[in-house]
N, C-alpha and C positions, 0 to 999 in steps of 0.2 A: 624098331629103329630109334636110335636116339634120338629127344629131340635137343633142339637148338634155338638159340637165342639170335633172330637177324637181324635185328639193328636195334641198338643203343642210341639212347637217345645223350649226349653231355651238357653238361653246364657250359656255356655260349665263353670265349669264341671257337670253340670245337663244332658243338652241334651234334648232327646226328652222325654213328659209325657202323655202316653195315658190318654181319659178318664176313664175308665177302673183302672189305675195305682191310677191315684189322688181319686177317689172313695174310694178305698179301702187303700188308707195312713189312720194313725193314727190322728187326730186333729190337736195334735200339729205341726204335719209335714206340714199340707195342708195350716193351718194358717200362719206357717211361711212362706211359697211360696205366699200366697196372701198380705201379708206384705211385701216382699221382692219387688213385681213387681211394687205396690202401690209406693215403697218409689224409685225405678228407675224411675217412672211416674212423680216425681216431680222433681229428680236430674234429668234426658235427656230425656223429652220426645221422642227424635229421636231415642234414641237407648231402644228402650224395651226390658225387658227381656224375656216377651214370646210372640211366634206367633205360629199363626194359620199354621197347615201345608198345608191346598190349597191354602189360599189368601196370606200369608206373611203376615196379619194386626196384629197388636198390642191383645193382649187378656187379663185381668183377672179374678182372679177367685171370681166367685158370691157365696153367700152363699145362698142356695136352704131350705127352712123351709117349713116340710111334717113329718107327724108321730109323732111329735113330737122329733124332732130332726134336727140338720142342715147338710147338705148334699154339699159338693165343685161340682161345677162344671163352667168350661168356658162361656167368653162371649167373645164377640169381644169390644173393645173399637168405637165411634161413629165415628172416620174416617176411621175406615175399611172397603174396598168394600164391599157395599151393595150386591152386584151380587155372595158373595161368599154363594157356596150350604149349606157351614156349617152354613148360619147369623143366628141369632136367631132374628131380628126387631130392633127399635130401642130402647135406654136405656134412661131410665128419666134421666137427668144432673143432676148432686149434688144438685146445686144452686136450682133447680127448686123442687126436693126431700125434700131440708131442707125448703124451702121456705112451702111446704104442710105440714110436719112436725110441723112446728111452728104456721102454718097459721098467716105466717106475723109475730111474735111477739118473738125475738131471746132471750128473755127472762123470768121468770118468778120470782113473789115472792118467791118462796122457792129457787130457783138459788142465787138472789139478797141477800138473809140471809143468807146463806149456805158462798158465800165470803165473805163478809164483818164481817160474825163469824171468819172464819178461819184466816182473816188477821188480825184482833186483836189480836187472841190469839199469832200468830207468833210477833206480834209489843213486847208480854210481854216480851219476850226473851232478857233480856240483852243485847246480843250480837247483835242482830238485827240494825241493821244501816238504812235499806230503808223496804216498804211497801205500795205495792201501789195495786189497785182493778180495773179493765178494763180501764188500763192506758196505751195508745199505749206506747212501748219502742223503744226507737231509734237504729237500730242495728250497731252493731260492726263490723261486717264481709258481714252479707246475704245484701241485695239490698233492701228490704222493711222488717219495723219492724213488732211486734204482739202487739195483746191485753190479754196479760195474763188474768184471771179472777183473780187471786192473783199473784203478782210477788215480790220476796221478799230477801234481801240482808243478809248473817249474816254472823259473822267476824269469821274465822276460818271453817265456814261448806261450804259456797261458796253460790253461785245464784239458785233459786228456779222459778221455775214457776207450780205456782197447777192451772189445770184443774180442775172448777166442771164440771161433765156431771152426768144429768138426765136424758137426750132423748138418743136416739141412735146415737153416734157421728158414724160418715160417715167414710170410710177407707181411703180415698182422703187425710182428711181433717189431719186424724189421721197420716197419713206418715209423711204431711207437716207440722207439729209442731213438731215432731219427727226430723225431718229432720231439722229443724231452731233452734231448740234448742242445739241440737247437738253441730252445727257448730260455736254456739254462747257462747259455755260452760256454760249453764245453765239447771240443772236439771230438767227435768219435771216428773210431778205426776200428775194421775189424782185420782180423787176422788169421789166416786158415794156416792148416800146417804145410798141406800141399794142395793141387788142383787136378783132381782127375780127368780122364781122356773125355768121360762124359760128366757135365756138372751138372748137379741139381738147378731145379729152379733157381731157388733160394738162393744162391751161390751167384748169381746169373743177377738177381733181383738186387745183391749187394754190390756188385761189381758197376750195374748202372746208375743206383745211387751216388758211386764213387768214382762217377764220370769214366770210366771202360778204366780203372784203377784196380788190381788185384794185388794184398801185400801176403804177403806169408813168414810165418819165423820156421825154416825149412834149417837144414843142417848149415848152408853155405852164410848165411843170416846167423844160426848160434856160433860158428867158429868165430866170424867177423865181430860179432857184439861181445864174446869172449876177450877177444885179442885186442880191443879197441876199448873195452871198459864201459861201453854204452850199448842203450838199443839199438838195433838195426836188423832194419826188415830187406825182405828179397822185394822187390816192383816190378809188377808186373803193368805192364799196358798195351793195351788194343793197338794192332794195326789199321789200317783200311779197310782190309778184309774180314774184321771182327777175331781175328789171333791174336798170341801174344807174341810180342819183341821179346831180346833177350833180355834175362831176369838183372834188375840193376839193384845194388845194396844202395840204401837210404838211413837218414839218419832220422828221426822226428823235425829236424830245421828244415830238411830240404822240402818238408812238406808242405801243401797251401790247404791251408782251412779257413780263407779269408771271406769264403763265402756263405761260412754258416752253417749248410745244407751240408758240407760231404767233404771229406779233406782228400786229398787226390796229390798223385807228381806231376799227371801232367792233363787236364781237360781233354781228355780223347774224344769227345760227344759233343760238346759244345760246337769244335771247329769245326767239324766236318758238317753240321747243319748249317753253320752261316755259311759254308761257303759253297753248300747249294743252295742257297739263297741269293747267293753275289753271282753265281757261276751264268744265272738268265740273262744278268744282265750286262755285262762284260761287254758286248759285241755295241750294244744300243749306246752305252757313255761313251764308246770310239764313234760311234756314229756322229751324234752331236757335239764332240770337240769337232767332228773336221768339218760340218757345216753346218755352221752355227747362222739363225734366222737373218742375222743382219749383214750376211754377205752373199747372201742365195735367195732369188725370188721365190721358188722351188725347191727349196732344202730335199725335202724325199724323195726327190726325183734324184738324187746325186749318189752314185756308184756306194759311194760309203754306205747305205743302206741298205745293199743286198744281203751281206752275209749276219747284218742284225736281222733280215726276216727271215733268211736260210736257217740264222740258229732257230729262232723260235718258232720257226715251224718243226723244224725237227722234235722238239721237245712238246709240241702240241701238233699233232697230226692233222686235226680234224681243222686248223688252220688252213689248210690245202683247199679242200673243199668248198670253203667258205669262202676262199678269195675269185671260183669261178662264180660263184653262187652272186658277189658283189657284182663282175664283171654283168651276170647276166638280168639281175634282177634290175641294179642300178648304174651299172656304166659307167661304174669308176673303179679304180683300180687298191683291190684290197690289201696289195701291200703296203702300199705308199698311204690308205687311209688308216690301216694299225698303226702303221708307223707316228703317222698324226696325235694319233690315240695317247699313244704311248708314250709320245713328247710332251702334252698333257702333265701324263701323272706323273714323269719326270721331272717337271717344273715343279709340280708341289715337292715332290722331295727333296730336290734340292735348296730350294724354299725353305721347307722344315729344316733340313737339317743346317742353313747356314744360319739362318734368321732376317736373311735377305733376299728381295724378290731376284726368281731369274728364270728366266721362260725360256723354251726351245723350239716354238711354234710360231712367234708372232716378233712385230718389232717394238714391243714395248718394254723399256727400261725402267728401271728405279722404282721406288717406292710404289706402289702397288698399281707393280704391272700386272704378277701375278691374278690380282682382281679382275684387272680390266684383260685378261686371256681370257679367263673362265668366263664372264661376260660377254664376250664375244664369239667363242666358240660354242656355247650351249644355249646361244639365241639361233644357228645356225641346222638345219631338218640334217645333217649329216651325224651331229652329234648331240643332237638330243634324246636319241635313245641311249645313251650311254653317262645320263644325270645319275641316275641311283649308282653305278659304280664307281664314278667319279667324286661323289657325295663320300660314300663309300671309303675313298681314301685318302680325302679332303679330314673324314674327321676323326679319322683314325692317328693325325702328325698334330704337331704342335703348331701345321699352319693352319687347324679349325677355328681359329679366333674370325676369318672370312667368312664364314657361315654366319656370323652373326649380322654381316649387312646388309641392311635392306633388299641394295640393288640386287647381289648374287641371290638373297632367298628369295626375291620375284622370280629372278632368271632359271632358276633347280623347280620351282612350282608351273609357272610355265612350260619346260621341256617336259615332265612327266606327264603334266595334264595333254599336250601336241604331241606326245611320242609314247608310243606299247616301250618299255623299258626291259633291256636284255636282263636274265638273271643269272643266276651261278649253272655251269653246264652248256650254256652257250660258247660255241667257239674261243670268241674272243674275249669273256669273262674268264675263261679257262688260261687264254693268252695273257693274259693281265697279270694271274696271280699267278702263272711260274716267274712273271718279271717281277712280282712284290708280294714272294708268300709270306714275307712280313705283317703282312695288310691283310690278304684277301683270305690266303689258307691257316684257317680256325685251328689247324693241328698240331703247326709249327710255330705259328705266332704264340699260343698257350704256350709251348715247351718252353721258348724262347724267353718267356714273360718266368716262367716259374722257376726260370735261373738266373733271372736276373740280368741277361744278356740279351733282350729286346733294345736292339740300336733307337738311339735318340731321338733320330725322324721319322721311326714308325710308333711315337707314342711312348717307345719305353725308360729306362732310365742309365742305360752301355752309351758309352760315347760311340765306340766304334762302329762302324758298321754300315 
């Protein structure tokens, strides 16, 4: 039987990923994790971002093709102890993969046409100043240059490097031009000629670098760059359902490379993660405009908070249970005490994100009300078990500068020391972070961070959000 690797351990705030866990992510999640290790592979190899949890060895992830479909799962990288129970044997080397691949021959007549098409069409461009076709470039910054297949200069758009790829480019190989381009400020593109009904990894692995972006120079793409005197690719992008929309001609302007990382038409991956992030908590921001602390003795006792706990209970099951579990262990009512909870760490975000106190639990206004909440509330045996997740996302915002006062760090070392402290996998820890997987959930906050697109008041540097 083969064996298997069942949980990875990452570099924090991820943590650890059973197999199990990574099976059942969504694509784009898992792809980005095999992207992300890939491209640590080539910035330090010494410090990898996953290991195996028996041997400590370096690990990532393979893409498994059965059924008709692709399947994530671990491997150990080739200097990992062989002796560990999880090995799975050893792994063919890129070099020696791409070497069978090609059987010797890195390239081909339709490759050879495919750039030397494209870089003419880029030479029409007025603006164009340089063009050149597998011409090593001297680098700037990195320590050894590349051989673009097209590399190309224009005045006012910036530096271009288009990839053609026909075969199935390598994840290795994929990081490390990712990674060289980057650092060198030169946009890369890559380019397929078309997209088969089933795609390689590879294919798969560039498409999410390039935010669910697929371009091609396909026939409809060379009439149009023909008839128009300039490049222009066919674009593709992701639906919802992980397909593509119809195929749109693009020029190089309409593209965005402003982020460095990956130039794309339109951030298909980005959105759809923050707005599972926004989507928990929709119900609760209606809840607290219509009964706000200083017109209600009882705020959560008030209608407006049903269908905030209906939502999150739905999205957290095991919330159900736990609210009979309040009724009967302590005789109060576990909706209306989440909800408490929840106003809590509402106020900090709001907090962080305005730069001005504003609480949803108590009647303290102005200038640090904020403070005097959390000093109030976690001197109180109902939420003093809940110091370390409030800590938690206290100093995860830009409103951690409160951590530094005296009174609140008495009042956080007190409740720990007077209360057993909930952890991750509790109920209502679980509740917490589908309201601010910003904060709590290690998987999405990484992603979120490694684009750049972690919102302001969870720490990062996006305004929005």
């Amino acid at each position: 039987m083969q064996r298997t690797i069942e949980i990875a351990d990452f570099e924090l705030p991820r943590g650890p990923v059973s197999i199990v866990q990574l099976m059942a992510m969504p694509r784009a999640t898992w792809e980005h994790l095999r992207s992300e290790i890939n491209r640590r592979r080539r910035q330090d190899p010494s410090r990898p971002l996953a290991r195996c949890r028996l041997c400590n060895g370096p690990v990532f992830i393979r893409s498994h093709f059965a059924s008709g479909e692709h399947s994530p799962v671990y491997a150990h990288y080739p200097e990992s102890p062989a002796d560990c129970p999880w090995h799975q044997g050893t792994n063919l080397k890129p070099d020696d993969a791409r070497a069978a691949q090609y059987h010797g021959h890195q390239e081909c007549a339709l490759h050879r046409w495919m750039c030397d098409a494209i870089a003419e069409l880029v030479s029409k461009d007025p603006r164009c100043t340089l063009v050149t076709v597998d011409t090593y470039r001297r680098p700037a910054i990195e320590k050894r240059g590349r051989y673009p297949d097209v590399y190309a200069e224009i005045k006012g758009l910036g530096k271009f490097a288009i990839e053609v790829q026909l075969s199935k480019p390598f994840a290795p190989e994929i990081a490390a031009r990712h990674l060289h381009y980057e650092v060198e400020g030169v946009a890369l593109i890559w380019v397929f000629r078309q997209l088969e009904a089933e795609l390689p990894q590879g294919f798969h692995d560039v498409i999410t670098l390039q935010r669910g972006n697929a371009f091609l120079f396909d026939d409809p793409a060379l009439v149009a760059s023909t008839e128009r005197g300039t490049l222009i690719l066919s674009a593709l992008i992701e639906n919802e359902h992980g397909d593509f929309l119809k195929p749109r001609l693009v020029t190089l302007d309409e593209l965005d490379h402003s982020t460095g990382r990956a130039v794309f038409l339109e951030d298909r991956r980005t959105a759809r993660l923050r707005d599972h992030c926004r989507a928990g908590r929709i119900k609760w921001w209606e809840a607290f405009a219509a009964a706000p602390p200083d017109k209600f003795d009882y705020p959560f006792s008030q209608d407006c908070f049903v269908p905030a706990w209906d939502s999150i209970r739905t999205l957290v099951p095991a919330l159900g249970p736990w609210k009979q579990q309040c009724w009967t262990e302590l005789s109060y009512r576990g909706d209306r005490h989440f909800a408490e909870l929840a106003a809590i760490l509402f106020s900090i975000a709001r907090t962080a994100a305005t730069g001005k106190d504003r609480v949803y639990v108590t009647r303290y206004t102005g200038s640090g009300a904020l403070l005097a909440m959390l000093n109030a509330k976690l001197t109180s045996q109902a939420f003093m078990p809940y110091a370390a997740l409030i800590e938690t996302m206290l100093a995860a915002t830009p409103a951690r500068d409160r951590l530094a006062r005296s009174s609140l760090a008495r009042t956080f070392e007190q409740a720990r020391c007077e209360a057993e402290q909930i952890q991750p996998g509790h109920p209502v820890w679980s509740g917490v972070a589908r309201l601010f997987p910003e904060i709590y959930d290690g998987l999405r906050r990484a992603e979120l961070n490694d684009l750049g697109r972690l919102p302001q008041w969870a720490g990062g540097t996006a305004q929005e959000g």
